[in-house]
N, C-alpha and C positions, 0 to 999 in steps of 0.2 A: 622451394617452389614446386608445385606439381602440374607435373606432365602431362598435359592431355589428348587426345585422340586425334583433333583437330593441329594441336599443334605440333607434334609427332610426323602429321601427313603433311604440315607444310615444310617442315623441314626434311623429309625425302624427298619432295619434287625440288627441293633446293639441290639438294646431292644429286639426284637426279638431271637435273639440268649442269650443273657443275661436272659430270660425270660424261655426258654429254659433249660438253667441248673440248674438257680435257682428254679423250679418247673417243675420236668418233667412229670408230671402226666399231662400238659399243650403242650407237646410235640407237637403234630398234630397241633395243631393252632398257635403254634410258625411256623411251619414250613411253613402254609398256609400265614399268615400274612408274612413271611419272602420271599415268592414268589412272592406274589402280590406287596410291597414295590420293590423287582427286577426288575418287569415286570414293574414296571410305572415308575423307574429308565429309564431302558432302551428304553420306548417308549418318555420319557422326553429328552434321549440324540440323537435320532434319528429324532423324529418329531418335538418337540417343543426346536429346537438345538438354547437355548439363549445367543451362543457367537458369537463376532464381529469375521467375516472372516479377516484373519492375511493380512496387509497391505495395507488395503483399506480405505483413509482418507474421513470421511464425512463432510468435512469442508462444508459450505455453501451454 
């Protein structure tokens, strides 16, 4: 299975929040890292959009 951008970013804000409660003295940079994983989420699902448009055969 391969790894992509989008889903890379959701599992840092997982870590990120997992990281989060298991050490909150870590707090602030959980939060930082758990924004910038977001932001490159969503500039990955805006700009760099790596799905096939629905119904469009590239046969040949």
């Amino acid at each position: 299975m391969q790894m992509t951008l989008r889903l890379a970013c959701v599992i840092g804000i997982v870590m990120a929040g997992v990281l989060r409660f298991c050490a909150p003295h870590y707090h602030l940079t959980a939060e930082i890292i758990a924004g910038l994983m977001l932001l490159f989420a969503l500039v990955a699902t805006v700009v760099i959009d790596e799905t096939k448009p629905a119904g469009i055969n590239q046969k040949g």
